[in-house]
N, C-alpha and C positions, 0 to 999 in steps of 0.2 A: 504493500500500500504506500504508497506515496504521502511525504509529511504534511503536502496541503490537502490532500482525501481525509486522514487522521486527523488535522489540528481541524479541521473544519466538523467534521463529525462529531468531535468530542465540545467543541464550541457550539454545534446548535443544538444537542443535551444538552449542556449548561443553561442556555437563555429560553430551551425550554421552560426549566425548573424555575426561572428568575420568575418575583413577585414584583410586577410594575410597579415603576412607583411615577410619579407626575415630577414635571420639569422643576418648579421648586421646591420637591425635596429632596431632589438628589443636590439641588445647589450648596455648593460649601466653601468657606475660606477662613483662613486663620494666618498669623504673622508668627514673625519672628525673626531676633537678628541676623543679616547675612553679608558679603561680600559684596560690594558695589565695585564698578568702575574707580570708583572716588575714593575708596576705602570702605571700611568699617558702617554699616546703617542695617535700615529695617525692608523686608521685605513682606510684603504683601501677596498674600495668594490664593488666586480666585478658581472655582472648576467650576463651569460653566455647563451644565444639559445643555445634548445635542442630540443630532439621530444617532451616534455612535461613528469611532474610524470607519473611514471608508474602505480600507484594507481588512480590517478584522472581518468587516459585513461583505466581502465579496466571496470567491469560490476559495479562494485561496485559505480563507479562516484567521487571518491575519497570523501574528508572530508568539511562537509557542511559549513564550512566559507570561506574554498579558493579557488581562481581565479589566482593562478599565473600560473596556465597551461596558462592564455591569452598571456603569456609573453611567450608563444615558439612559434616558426614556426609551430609546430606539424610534423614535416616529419623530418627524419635523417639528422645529419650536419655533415660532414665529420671530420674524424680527424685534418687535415690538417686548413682546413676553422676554426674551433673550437680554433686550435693553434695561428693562424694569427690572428683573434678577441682577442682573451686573451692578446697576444701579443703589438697589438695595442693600447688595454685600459691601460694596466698595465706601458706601455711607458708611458703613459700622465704624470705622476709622477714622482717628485723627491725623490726618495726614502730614506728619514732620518734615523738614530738608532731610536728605538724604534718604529717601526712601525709594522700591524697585517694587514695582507691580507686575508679578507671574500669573498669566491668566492660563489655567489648561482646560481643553475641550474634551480628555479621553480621544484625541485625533489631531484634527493639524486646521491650526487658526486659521491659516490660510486659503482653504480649502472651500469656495462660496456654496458647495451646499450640506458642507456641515454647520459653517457659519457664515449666513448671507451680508452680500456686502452691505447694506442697508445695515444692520445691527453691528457687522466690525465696524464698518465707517463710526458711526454712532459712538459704540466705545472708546473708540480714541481721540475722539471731540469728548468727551466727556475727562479722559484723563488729561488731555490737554490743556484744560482749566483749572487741572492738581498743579500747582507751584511744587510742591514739594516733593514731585514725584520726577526721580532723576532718569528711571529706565521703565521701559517698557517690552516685556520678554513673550513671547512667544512662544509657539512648539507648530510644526510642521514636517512632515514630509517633504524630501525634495523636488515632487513634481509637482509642488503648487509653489516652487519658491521662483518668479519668475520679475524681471525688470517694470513691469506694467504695476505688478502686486505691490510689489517694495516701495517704489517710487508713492502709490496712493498711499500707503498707510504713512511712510516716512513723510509725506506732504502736511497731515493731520496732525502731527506731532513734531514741529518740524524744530524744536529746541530740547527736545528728551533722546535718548537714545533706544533706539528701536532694536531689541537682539531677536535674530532665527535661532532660536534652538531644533537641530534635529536627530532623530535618532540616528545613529551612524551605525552604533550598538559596537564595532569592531571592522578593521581595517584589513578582516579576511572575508572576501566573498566569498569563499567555499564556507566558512563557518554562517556569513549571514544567508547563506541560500539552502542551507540542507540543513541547521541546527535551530536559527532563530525564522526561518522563513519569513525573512525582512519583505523581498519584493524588490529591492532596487540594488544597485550596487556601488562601488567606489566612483566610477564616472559618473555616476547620476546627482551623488554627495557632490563630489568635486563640482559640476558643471552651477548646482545652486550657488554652494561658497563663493564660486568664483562671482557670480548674480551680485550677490554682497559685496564683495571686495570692490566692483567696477563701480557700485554708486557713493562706496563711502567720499571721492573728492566732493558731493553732490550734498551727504547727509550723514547725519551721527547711527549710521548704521551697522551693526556687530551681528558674527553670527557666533554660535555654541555649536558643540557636538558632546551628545548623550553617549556613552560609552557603558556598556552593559559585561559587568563581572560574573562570569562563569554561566554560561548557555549548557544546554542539554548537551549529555555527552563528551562532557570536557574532562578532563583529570585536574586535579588541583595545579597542578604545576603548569598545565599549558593555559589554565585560566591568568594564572599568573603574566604568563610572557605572553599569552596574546593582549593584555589589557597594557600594559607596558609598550608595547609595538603597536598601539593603537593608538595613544597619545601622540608617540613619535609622529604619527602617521596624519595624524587629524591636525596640527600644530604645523608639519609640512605642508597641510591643503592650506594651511590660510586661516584658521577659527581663531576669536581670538577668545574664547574660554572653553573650558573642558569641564564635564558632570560627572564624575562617575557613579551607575549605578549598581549596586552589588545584587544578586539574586535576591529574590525573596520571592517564596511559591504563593501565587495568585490563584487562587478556585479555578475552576474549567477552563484548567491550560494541559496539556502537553505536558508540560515540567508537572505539572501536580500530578498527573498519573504515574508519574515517571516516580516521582518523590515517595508516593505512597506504595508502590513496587518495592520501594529499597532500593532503586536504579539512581538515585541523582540523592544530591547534598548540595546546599546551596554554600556557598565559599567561606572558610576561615576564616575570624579576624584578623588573624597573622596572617593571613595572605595580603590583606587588604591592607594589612600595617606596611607589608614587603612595598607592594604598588606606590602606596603613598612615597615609602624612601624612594623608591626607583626612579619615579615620576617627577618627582619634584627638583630631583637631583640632575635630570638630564630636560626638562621642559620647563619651558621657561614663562610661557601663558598661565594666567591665573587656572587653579586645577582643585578643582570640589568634591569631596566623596561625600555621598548621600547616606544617615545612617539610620534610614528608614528600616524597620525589623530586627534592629539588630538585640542578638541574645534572646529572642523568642525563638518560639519551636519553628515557625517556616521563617526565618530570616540568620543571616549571617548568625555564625557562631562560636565562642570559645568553649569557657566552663562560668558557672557560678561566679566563680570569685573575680574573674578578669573583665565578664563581658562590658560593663557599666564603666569601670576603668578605663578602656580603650575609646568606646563611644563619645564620653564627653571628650578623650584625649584630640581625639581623630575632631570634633566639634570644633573645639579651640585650634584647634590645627586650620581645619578652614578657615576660619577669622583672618589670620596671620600669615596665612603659605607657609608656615613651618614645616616641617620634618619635627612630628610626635615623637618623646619619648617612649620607648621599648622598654615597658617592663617584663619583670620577671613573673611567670606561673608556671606551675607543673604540666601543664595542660601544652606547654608550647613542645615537649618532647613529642606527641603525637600527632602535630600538625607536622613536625619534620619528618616523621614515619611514614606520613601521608603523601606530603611532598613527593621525596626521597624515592618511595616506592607507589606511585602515581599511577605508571604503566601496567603494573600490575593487579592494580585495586580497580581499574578504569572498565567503567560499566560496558556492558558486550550485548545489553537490551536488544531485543528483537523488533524490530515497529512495527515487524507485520503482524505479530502475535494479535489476539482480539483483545479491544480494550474494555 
């Protein structure tokens, strides 16, 4: 069976079983300090109902770690309803200097009919009239990142800095086309970057790339050097920031059957500690690891006594682009056992088996 027949199958069981919910209540946002352009400030972050990715909702099943399609109504949300939601969450806030507004869709901002331009247009006349709002972030796919797009919304906001975040996920097409069933590949990534680089003489425009730790199928150890070699990789295209996300099992994916098999782990903190030194030591673009999950049962993992340790270390770390200190636990002999002996431990899963 082929990975987009399986991830697509096991995805429309999932959204079977899902219990609707209506466009504002899947709405959510909450803050918290983050990295700016500028330095040190606060970040705002909005998720917005949509009909869901356009990629997850084709044949294809979209890409085997994620479930943030559960986060949309699945059916159209008017321009207007879209406005009034954004509207709503973005009030809740006092909006200070230095602050960056992340709005995500579960899909790609850019995209006019996940979100029509009526309603983007809208939102970014609306942040436009935030003084205190320095950046303005995105998430896209790179076949909706295109010169016509950039230019209207950079026009809307034409004194804040407008960033494409896109998933890149990793700088090996063999791994995004047979592990994470991304759908596009490194010239596709490049051909957008490049979209952005050409208008920056024009407008305060920046892209990101999402970088995705440890996909289906990997050993600890090539998660490692693929995520390392992807920075490298994404920093040569031109981006001028880097996300890293580490696994963490999302419901009706791919990876969660895989997980509950005993087939897949989602990645060390000491891996993630390794990344960070590697990464930082040889990249030079601001570089963020995300420490969503982490020390729960489906998210990144040490032992008891370390996981909390490293989380806020790795936290403070972002602030700063530091290089976190490496503490000591007993638990880091068995991550180098891990390591060490990878090829051997490295799952041999069947995918044509029934799921």
């Amino acid at each position: 069976m082929k990975i987009q027949d399986l991830n697509q199958e096991i995805r429309n069981r999932y959204l079977e079983r899902m219990e609707p919910k209506s466009a504002p209540e899947l709405a959510a946002s909450w803050s918290g300090e983050d990295l700016l352009y500028s330095g040190k400030g606060k970040a705002i972050f909005i998720i917005l109902p949509t009909p869901g990715c356009a990629h997850a909702l084709s044949e294809t099943g979209g890409c085997t770690m994620c479930s943030y399609i559960a986060d949309s109504p699945l059916e159209k949300v008017s321009s207007p309803q879209l406005v009034d939601i954004f509207r709503t969450q973005i009030e809740r806030y006092d909006i200070q200097p230095k602050t960056a507004v992340k709005i995500f869709v579960s899909g790609s901002f850019l995209n006019v009919e996940e979100i029509p331009r009526e309603a983007r247009d809208e939102i970014l006349k609306i942040l436009n009239q935030k003084n205190g709002v320095e950046e303005v972030v995105v998430e896209s796919r790179p076949e909706y990142v295109t010169e016509e797009t950039i230019r209207a919304c950079c026009n809307l906001i034409p004194h804040k800095i407008f960033e494409v975040s896109i998933g890149l996920e990793t700088s090996s097409d063999n791994i995004k086309k047979y592990k994470i069933n991304k759908g596009f590949t490194n010239q596709d990534f490049q051909r957008a970057v490049n979209v952005v680089k050409d208008l920056k003489p024009d407008y305060h425009v920046t892209s990101k790339a999402y970088l995705f730790i440890k996909p289906i199928l990997t050993s600890e150890r090539d998660a490692i050097e693929d995520a390392v070699a992807s920075a490298k990789y994404a920093e040569e295209a031109g981006v001028d920031r880097i996300s890293f996300c580490p696994a963490t099992i999302h419901k009706g994916t791919l990876m969660e059957v895989l997980w509950r098999r005993g087939s897949y782990q989602p990645p060390w903190i000491w891996s993630i500690m390794e990344i960070i030194r590697r990464v930082r030591s040889s990249v030079k673009i601001p570089v963020v690891m995300d420490t969503a999950g982490f020390g729960t049962r489906r998210g990144p993992y040490n032992c008891k006594k370390c996981n909390k340790k490293f989380k806020n270390l790795i936290i403070k770390s972002n602030l700063d682009q530091s290089i976190p200190e490496v503490l000591d636990c007993e638990c880091k002999q068995k991550w180098t056992a891990d390591v060490k002996y990878s090829d051997l431990t490295r799952s041999n899963v069947n995918l044509t088996d029934k799921i």
